[in-house]
N, C-alpha and C positions, 0 to 999 in steps of 0.2 A: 899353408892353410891359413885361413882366414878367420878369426872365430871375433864374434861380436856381441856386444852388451847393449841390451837394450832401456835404455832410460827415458821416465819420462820428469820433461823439465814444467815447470807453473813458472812461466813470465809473466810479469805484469805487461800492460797495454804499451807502455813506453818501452822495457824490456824487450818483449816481440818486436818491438818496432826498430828497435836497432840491429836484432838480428837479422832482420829484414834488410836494411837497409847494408850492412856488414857484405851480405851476401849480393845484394847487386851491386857494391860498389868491388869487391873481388872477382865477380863476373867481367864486370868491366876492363878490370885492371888486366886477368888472365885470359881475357876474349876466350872464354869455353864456358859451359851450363856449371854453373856450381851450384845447391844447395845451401839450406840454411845450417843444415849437417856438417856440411864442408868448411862453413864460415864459422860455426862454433868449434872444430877442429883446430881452424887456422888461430883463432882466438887463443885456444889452447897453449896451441902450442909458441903464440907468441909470448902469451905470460910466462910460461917454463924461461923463457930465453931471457924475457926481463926481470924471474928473481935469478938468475944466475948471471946476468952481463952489467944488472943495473941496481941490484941490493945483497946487500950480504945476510945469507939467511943464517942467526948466529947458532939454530942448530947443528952440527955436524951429521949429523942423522938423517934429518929434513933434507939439508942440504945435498947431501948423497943423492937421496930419493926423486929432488925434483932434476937431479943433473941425469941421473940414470933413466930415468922417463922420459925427459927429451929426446935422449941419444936412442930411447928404441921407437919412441914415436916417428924422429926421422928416418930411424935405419926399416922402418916399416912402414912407411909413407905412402900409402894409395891415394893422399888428398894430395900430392904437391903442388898442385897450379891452383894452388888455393892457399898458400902458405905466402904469409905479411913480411 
């Protein structure tokens, strides 16, 4: 089952505009209809992967939490062709 959280984000004008831009340059790359949903997903979950592949996050705690979040964001992946 699928359960969802609905948030609403305030970008600013530049802000929107990259996610804008995020999402049709992931279109491009995935050749299939993505969202700007899908682009701030993919975002997501690239930063998960950059504080674990590319910073030592010196919490132990933190650390856990952002390694356990990626691994269930992927193992739960309904955006994959939308993933950086």
């Amino acid at each position: 089952m699928d359960t969802r959280t609905e948030l609403t984000l305030q970008l600013t004008d530049h802000e929107g505009a990259g996610l804008t831009a995020l999402a049709a340059g992931l279109r491009g790359v995935a050749e299939t209809d993505l969202s700007e949903e899908d682009a701030m997903v993919a975002a997501l979950e690239l930063a998960l992967t950059r504080l674990i592949d590319d910073f030592e996050v010196p919490d132990p705690t933190a650390r856990e939490q952002v390694q356990v979040a990626r691994d269930q964001l992927r193992a739960h992946w309904v955006r994959g062709s939308a993933t950086l």
